[in-house]
PAGUBA-102077 format. One line per field, with one value per atom (N, C-alpha, C): atom name; residue in one letter; x, y, z. Coordinates in steps of 0.2 Angstrom, whole numbers, padded with zeros to 4 digits, always signed. Each point is the difference from the previous one (the first is absolute). Example, Ala and Ser with C-alpha at 12.3 -4.5 7.8 and 13.67 -1.06 7.14 Angstrom:
site: c(N; CA; C; N; CA; C) .
code: c(A; A; A; S; S; S) .
u: c(+0066; -0004; +0004; -0002; +0004; -0004) .
v: c(-0028; +0006; +0006; +0005; +0006; +0005) .
w: c(+0039; +0000; +0000; -0004; +0001; +0003) .
! end
This chain:
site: c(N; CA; C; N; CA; C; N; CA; C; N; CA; C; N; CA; C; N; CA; C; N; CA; C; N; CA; C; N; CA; C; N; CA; C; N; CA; C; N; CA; C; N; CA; C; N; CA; C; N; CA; C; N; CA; C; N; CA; C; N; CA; C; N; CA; C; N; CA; C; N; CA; C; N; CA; C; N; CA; C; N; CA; C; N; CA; C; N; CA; C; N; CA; C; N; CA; C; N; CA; C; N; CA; C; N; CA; C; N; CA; C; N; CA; C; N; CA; C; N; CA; C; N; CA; C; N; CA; C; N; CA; C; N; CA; C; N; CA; C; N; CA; C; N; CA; C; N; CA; C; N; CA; C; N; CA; C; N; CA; C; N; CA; C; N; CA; C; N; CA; C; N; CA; C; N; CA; C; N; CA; C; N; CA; C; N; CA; C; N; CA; C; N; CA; C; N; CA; C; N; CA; C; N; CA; C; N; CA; C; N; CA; C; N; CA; C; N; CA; C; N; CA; C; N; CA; C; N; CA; C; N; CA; C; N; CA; C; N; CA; C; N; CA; C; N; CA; C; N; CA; C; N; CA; C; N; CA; C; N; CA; C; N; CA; C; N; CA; C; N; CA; C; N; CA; C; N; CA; C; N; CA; C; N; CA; C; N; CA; C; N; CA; C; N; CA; C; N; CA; C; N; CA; C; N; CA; C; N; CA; C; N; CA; C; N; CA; C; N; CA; C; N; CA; C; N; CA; C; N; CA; C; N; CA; C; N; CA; C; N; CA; C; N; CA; C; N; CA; C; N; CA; C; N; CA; C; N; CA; C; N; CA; C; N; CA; C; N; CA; C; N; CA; C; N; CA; C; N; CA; C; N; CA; C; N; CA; C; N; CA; C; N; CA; C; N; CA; C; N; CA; C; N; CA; C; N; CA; C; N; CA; C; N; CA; C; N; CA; C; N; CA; C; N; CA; C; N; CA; C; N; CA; C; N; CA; C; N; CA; C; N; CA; C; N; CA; C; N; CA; C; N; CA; C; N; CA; C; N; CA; C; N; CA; C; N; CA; C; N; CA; C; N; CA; C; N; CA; C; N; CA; C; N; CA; C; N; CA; C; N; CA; C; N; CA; C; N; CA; C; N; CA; C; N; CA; C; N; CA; C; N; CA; C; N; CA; C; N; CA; C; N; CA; C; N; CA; C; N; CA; C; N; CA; C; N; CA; C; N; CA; C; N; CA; C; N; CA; C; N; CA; C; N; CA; C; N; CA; C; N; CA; C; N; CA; C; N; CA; C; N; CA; C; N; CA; C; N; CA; C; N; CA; C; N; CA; C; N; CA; C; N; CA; C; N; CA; C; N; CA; C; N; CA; C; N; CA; C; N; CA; C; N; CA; C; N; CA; C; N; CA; C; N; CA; C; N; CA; C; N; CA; C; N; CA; C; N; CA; C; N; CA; C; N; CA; C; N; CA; C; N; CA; C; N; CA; C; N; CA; C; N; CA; C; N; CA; C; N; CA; C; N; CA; C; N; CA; C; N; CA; C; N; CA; C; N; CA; C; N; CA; C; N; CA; C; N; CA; C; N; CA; C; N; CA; C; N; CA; C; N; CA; C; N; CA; C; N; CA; C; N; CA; C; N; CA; C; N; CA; C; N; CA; C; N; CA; C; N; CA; C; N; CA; C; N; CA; C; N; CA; C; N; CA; C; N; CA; C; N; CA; C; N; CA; C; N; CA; C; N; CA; C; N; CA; C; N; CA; C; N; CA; C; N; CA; C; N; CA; C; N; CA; C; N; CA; C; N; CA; C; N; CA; C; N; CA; C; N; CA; C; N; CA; C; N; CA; C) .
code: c(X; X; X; X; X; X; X; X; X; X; X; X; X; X; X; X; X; X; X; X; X; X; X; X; X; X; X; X; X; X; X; X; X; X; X; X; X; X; X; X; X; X; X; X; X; X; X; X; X; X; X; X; X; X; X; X; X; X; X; X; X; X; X; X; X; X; X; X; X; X; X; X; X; X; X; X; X; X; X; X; X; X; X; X; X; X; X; X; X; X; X; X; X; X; X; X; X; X; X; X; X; X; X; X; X; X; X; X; X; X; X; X; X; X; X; X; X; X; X; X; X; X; X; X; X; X; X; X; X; X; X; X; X; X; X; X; X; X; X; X; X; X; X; X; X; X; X; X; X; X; X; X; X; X; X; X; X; X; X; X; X; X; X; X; X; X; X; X; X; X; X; X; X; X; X; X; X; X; X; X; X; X; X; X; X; X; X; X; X; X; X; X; X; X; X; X; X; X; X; X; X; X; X; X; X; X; X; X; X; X; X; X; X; X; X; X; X; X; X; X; X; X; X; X; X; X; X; X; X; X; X; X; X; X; X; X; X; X; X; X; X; X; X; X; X; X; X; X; X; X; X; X; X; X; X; X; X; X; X; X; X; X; X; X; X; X; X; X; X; X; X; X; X; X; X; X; X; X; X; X; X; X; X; X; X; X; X; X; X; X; X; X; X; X; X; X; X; X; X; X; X; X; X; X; X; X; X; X; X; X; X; X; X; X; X; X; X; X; X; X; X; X; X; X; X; X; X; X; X; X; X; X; X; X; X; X; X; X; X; X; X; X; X; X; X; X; X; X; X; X; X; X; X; X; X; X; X; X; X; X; X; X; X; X; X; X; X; X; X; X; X; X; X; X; X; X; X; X; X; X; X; X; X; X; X; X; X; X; X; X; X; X; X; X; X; X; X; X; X; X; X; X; X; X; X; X; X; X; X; X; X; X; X; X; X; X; X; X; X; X; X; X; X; X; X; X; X; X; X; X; X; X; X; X; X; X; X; X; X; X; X; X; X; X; X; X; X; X; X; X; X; X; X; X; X; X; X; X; X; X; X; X; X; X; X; X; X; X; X; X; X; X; X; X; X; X; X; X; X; X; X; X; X; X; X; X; X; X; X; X; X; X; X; X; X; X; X; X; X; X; X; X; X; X; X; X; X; X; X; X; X; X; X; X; X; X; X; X; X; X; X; X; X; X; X; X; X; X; X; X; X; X; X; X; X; X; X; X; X; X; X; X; X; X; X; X; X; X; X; X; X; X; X; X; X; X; X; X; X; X; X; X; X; X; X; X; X; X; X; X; X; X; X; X; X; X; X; X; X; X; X; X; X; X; X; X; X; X; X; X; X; X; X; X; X; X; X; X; X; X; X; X; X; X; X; X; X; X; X; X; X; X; X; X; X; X; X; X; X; X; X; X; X; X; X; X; X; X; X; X; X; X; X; X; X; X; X; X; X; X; X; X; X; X; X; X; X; X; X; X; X; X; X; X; X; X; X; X; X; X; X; X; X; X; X; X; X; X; X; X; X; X; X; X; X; X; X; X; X; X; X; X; X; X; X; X; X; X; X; X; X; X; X; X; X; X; X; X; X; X; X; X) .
u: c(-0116; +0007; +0001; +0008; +0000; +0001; -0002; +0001; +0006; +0006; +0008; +0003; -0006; +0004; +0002; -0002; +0003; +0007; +0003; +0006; +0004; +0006; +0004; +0006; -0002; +0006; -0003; -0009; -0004; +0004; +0001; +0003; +0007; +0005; +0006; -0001; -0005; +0000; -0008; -0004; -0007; -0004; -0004; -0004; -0004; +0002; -0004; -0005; -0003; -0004; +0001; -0007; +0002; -0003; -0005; -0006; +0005; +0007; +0005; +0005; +0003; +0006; +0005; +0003; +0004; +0008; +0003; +0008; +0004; +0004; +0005; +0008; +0003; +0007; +0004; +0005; +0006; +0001; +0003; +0000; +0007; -0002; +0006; -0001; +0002; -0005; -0005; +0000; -0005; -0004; +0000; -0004; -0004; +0003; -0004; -0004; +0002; -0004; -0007; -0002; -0006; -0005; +0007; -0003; -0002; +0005; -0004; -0005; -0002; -0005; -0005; -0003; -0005; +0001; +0004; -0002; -0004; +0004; -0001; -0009; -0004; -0005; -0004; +0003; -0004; -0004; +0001; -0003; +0004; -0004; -0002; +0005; +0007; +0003; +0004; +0004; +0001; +0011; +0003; +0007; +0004; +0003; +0003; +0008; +0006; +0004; +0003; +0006; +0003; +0007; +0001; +0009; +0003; +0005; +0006; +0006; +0000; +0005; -0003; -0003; -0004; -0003; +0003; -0004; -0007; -0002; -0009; -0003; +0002; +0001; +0002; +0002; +0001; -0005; -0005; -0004; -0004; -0003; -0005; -0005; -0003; -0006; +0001; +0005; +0003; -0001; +0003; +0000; -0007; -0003; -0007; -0003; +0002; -0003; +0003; +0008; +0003; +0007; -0003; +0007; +0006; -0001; +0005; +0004; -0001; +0004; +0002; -0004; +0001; -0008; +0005; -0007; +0001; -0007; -0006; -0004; -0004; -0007; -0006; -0007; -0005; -0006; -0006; -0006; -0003; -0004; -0008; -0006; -0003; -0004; -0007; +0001; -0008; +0004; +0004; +0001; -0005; +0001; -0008; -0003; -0005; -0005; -0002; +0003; +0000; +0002; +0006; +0003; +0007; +0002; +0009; +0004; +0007; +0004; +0007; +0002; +0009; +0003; +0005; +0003; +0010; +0004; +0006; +0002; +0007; +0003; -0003; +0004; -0004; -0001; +0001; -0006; -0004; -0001; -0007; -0005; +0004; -0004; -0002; +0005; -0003; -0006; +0001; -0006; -0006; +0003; -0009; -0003; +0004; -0003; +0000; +0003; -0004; -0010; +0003; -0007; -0006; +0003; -0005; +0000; +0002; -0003; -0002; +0003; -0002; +0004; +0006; +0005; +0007; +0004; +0006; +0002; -0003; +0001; -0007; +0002; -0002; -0006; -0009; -0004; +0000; +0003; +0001; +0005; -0002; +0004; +0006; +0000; +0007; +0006; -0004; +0005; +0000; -0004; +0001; +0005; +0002; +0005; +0007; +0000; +0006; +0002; -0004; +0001; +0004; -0004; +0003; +0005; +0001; +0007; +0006; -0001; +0004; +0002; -0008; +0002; +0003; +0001; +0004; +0005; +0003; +0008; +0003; -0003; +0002; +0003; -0007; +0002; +0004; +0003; +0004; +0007; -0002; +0008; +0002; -0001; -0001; +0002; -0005; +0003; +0004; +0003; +0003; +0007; +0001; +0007; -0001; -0003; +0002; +0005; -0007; +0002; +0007; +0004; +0007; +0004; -0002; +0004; +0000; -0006; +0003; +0002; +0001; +0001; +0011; -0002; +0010; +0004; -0006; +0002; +0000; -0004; +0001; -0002; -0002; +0001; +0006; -0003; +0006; +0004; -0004; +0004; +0004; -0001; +0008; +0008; +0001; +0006; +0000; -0001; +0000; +0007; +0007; +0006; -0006; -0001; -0003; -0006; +0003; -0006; -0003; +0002; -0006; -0008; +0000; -0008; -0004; +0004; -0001; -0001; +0004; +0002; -0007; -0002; -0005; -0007; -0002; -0006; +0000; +0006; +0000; -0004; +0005; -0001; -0005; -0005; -0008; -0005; +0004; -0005; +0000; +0004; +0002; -0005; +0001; -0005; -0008; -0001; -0007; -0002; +0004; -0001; +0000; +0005; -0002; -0005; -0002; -0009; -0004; +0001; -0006; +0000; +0006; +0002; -0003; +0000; -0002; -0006; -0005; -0006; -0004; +0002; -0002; +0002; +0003; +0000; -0004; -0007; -0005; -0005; +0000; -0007; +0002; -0005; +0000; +0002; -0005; +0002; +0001; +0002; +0001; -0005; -0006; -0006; -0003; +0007; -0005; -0001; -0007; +0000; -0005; -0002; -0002; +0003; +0003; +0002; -0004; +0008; -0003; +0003; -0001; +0003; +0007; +0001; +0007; +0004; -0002; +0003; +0002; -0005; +0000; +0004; -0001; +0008; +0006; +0000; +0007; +0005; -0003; +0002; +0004; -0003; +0004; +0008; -0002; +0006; +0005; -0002; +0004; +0003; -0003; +0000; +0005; -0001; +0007; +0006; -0004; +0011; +0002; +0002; -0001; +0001; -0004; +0000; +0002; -0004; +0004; +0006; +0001; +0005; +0007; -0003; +0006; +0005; -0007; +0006; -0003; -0002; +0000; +0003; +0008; +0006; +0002; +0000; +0002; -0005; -0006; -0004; +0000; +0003; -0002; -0007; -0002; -0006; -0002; +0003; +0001; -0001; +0000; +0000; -0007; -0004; -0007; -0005; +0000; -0006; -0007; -0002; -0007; -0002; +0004; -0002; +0002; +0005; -0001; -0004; -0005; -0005; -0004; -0004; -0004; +0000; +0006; +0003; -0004; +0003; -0003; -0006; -0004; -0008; -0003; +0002; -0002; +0002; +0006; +0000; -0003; -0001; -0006; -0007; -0003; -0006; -0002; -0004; -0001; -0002; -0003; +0000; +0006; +0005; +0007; +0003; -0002; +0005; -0002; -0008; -0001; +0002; -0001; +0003; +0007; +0005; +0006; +0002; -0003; +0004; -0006; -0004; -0006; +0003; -0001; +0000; +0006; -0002; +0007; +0004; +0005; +0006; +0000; -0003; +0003; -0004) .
v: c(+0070; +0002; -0005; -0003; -0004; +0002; -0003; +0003; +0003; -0004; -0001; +0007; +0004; +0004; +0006; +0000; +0007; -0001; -0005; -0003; +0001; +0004; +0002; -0006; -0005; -0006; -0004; -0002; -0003; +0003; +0006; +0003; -0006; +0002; -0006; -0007; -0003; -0005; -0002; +0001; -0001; -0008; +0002; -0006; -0004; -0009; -0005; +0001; -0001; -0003; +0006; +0005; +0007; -0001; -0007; -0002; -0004; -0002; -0003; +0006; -0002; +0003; -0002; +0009; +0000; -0001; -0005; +0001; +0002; +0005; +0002; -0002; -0004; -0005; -0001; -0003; -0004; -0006; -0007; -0005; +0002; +0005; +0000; -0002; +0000; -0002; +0002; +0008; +0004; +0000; -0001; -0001; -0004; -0006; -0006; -0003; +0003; +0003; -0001; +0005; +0001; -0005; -0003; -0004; -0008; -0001; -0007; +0003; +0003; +0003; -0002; +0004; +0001; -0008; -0004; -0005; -0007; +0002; -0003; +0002; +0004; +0003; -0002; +0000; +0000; +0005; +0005; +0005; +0003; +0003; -0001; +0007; -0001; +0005; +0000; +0004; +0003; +0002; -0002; +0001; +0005; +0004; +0004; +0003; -0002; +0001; +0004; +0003; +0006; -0001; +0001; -0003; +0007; -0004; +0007; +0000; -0005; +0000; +0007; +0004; +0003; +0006; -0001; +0007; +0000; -0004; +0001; +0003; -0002; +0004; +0006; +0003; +0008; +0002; -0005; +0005; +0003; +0006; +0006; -0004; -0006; -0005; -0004; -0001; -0006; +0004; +0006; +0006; +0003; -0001; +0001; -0001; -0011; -0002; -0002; +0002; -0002; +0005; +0006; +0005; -0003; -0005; -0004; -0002; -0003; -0004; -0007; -0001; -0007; -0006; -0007; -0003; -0004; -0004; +0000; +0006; +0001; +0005; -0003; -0001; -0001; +0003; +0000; +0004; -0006; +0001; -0002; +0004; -0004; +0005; -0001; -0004; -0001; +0000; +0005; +0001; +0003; +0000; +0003; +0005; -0001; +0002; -0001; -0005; -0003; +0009; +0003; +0003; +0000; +0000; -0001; +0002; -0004; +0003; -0003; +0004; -0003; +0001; -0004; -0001; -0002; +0002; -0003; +0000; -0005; -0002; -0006; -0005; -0006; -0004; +0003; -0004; +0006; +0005; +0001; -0001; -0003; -0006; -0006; -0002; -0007; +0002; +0003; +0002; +0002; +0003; +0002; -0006; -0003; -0008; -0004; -0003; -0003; +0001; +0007; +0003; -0001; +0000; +0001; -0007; -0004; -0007; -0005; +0001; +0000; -0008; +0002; -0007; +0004; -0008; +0002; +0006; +0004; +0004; +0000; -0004; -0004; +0006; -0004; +0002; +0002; -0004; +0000; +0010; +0003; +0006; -0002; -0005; +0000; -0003; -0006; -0002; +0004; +0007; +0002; +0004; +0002; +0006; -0002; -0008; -0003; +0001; -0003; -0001; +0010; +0003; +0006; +0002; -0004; +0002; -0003; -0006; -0004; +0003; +0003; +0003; +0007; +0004; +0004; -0002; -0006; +0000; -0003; -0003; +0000; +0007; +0006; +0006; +0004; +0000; +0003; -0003; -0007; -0004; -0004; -0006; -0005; +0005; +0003; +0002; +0005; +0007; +0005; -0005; -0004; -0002; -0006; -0006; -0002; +0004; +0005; +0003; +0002; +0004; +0002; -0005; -0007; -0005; -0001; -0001; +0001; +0002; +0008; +0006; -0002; +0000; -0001; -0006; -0006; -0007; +0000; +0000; +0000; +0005; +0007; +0004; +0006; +0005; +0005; +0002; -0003; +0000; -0004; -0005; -0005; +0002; +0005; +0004; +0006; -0002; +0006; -0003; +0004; -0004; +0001; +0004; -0001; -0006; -0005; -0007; +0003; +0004; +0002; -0001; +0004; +0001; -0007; -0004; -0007; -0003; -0001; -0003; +0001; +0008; +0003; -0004; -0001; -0001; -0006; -0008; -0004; -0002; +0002; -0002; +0003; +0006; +0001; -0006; -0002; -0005; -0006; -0004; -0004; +0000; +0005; +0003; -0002; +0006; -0003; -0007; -0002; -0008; -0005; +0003; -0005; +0004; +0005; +0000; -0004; +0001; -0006; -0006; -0002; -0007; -0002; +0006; -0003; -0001; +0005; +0001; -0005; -0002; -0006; -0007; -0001; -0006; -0004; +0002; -0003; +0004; +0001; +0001; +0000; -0003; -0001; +0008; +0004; +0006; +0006; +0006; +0005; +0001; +0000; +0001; -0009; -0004; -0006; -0003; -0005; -0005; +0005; +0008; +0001; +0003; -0001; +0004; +0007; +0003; +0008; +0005; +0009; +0003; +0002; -0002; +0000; -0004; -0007; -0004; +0002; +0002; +0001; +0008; +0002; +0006; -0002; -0004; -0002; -0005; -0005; -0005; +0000; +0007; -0002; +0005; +0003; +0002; -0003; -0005; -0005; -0005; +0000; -0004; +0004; +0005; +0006; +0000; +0000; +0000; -0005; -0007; -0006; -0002; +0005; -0003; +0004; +0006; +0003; +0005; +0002; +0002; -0003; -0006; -0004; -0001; +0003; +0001; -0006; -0003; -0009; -0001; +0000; -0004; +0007; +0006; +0006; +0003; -0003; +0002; -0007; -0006; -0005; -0003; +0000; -0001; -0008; -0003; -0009; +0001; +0006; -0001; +0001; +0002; +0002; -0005; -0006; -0006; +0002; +0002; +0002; +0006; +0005; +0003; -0002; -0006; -0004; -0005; -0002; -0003; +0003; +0007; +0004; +0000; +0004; +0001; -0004; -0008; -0004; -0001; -0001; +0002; +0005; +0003; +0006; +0001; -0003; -0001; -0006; -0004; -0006; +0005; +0004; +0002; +0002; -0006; +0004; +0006; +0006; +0006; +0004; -0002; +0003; -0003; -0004; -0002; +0005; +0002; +0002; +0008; +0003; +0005; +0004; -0005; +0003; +0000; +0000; +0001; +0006; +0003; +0007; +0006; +0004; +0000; -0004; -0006; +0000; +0006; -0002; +0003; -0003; -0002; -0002; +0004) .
w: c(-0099; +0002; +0006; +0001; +0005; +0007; +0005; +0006; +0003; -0004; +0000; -0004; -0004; -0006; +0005; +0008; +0002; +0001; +0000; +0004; -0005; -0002; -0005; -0001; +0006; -0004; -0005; +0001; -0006; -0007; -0001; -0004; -0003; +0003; -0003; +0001; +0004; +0001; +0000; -0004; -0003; +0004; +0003; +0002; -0004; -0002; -0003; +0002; +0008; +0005; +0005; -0002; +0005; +0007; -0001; +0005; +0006; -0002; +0005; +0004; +0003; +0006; -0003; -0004; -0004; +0004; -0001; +0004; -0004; +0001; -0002; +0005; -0004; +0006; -0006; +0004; -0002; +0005; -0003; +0005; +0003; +0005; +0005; +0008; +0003; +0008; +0002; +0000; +0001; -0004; -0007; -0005; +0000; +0003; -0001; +0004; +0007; +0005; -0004; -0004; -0002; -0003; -0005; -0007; +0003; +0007; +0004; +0003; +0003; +0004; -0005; -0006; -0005; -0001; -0002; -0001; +0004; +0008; +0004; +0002; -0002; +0002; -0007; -0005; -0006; -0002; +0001; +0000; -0007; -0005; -0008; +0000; -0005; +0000; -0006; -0003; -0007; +0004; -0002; +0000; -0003; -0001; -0005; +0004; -0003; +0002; -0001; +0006; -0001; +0002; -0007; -0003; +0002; +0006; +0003; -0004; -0007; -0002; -0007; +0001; -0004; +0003; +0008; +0004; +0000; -0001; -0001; +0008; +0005; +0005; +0003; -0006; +0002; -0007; -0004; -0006; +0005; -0002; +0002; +0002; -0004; +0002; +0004; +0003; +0004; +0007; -0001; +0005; +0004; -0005; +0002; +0003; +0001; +0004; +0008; -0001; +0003; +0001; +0003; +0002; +0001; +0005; +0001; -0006; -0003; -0007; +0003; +0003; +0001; +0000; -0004; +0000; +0006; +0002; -0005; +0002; -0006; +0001; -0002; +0004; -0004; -0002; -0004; +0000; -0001; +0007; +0000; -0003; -0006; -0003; +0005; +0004; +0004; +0009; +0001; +0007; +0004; +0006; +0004; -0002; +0001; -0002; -0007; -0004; -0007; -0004; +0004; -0004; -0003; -0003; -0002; +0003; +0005; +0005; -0004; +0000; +0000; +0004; +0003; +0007; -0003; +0004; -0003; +0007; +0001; +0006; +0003; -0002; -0001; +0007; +0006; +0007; +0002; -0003; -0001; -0007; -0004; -0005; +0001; +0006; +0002; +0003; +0006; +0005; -0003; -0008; -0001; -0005; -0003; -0004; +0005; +0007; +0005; +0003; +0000; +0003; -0007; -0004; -0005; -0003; +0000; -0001; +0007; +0005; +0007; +0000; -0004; +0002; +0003; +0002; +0004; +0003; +0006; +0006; +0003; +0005; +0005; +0002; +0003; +0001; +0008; +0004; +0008; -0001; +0006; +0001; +0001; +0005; +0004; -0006; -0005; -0004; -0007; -0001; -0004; +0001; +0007; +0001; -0001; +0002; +0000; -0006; -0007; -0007; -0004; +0006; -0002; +0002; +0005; +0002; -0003; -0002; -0006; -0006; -0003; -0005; +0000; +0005; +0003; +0001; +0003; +0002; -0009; -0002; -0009; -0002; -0001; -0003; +0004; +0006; +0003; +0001; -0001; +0001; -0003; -0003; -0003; -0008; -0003; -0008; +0001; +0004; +0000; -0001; +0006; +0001; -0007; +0002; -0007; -0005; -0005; -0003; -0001; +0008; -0001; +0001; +0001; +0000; -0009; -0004; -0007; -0002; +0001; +0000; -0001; +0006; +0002; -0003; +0000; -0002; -0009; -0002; -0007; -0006; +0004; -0004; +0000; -0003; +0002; +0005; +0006; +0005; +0002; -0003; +0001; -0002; -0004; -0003; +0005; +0006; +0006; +0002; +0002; +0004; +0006; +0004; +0005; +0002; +0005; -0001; +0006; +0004; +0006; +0001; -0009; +0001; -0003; -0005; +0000; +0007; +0004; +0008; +0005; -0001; +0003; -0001; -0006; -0003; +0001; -0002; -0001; +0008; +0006; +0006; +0002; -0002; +0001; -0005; -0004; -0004; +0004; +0002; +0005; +0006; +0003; +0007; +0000; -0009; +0000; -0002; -0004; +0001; +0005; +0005; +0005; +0004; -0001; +0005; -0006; -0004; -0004; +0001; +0000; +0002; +0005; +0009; +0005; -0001; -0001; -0002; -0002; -0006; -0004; +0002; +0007; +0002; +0004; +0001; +0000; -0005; -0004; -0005; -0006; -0004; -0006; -0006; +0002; -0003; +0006; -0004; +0007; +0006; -0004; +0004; +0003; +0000; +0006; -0009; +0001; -0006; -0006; +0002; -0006; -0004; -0006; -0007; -0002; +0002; -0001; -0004; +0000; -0004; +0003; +0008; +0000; -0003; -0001; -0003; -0009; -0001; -0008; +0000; +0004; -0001; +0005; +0003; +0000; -0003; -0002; -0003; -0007; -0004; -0008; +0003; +0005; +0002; +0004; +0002; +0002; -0004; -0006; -0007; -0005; +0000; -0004; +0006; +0005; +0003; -0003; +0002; -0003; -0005; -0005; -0007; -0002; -0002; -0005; +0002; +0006; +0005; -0002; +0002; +0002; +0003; +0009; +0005; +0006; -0003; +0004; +0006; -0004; +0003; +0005; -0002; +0002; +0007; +0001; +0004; +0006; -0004; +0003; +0002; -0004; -0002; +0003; -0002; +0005; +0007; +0003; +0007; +0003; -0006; +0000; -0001; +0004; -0003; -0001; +0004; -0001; -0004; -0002; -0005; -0008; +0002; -0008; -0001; +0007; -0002; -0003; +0004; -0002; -0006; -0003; -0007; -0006; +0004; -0005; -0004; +0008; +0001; -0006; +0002; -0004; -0006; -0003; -0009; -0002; +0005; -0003; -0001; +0001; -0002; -0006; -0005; -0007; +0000; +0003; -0001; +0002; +0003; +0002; -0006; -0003; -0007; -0004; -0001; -0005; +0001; +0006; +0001; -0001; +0001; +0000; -0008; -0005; -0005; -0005; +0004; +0000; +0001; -0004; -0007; -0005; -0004; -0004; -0002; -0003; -0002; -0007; -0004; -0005; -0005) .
! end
């Protein structure tokens, strides 16, 4: 019996490779949070994607591992104590594949709390606002007459930009020259405003040099290539 079989998502989404860290995601920001992380660490892992255009997120084994309904979620079948742990909410996925491969978050105390603090102002500010800026800009909430709550978000997007901006204007990455998991949860969200957003022009994004440097930085790494497109869609 596999060590995965207590886990009722094995069930819809059956393990190839029960002996890897199974992902369950979609390449959405938060998503891919995880799929660059795993890659950037090389740490041996098994993909399985959860299509919202199918609800797969509200199945009863989706649910099981993940009340939330939301990805990413993963199982380690060799978590401590070389026992199987599933975790979802993807900066404390980063935090536990840091620690367990003992790459990107910093060994020094004082520069590992920084890195947390990074990765903290991502999940409290950086993807909530994003988000309602796509939210308002090019999803359903754009057919709002009211542009208030558009106005609101675009100028909190703005704001957090420009403390990245100041931030980043002596250091290679947020944490100074070492490349971290702040970076790798901030960055594809800076990459969907942008991109797939397509609120550039809207946020002024031109006014932000050094977070278009970073940006850059950061989609040069062949593991951030190979990451954002984890789990395919095709």
């Amino acid at each position: 019996m596999s060590i995965l079989s207590a886990f009722p998502v094995t069930n819809k989404w059956p393990a190839r490779h029960p002996e890897r860290i199974q992902l369950y995601s979609l390449p959405t920001p938060n998503g891919v949070k995880v799929s660059v992380m795993l890659e950037e660490t090389g740490l041996p892992y098994e993909a399985h994607l959860i299509d919202f255009n199918t609800d797969d997120q509200l199945s009863a084994e989706f649910l099981s591992l993940n009340p939330n309904n939301k990805i990413p979620a993963i199982i380690d079948p060799d978590g401590p104590g070389h026992q199987p742990l599933s975790l979802f909410e993807s900066g404390a996925i980063l935090i536990y594949l840091a620690e367990k491969s003992g790459q990107f978050l910093p060994v020094d105390p004082a520069l590992r709390y920084q890195a947390l603090q990074w990765l903290m102002f991502q999940m409290g500010g950086i993807g909530p606002m994003f988000g309602q800026v796509g939210f308002f800009h090019k999803f359903a909430g754009r057919m709002y007459e009211d542009k208030r709550p558009l106005e609101r978000y675009v100028n909190e997007s703005k704001r957090l930009l420009n403390v990245l901006n100041q931030h980043l204007r002596d250091r290679q990455w947020l944490c100074g020259s070492e490349y971290s998991i702040a970076d790798i949860a901030t960055f594809p969200w800076v990459r969907n405003l942008t991109g797939f957003y397509e609120a550039g022009d809207l946020v002024g994004f031109s006014d932000f040099p050094e977070v278009q440097r970073v940006l850059e930085q950061f989609l040069q790494r062949p593991a951030v290539q190979r990451g954002l497109v984890i789990p395919s869609c095709d």
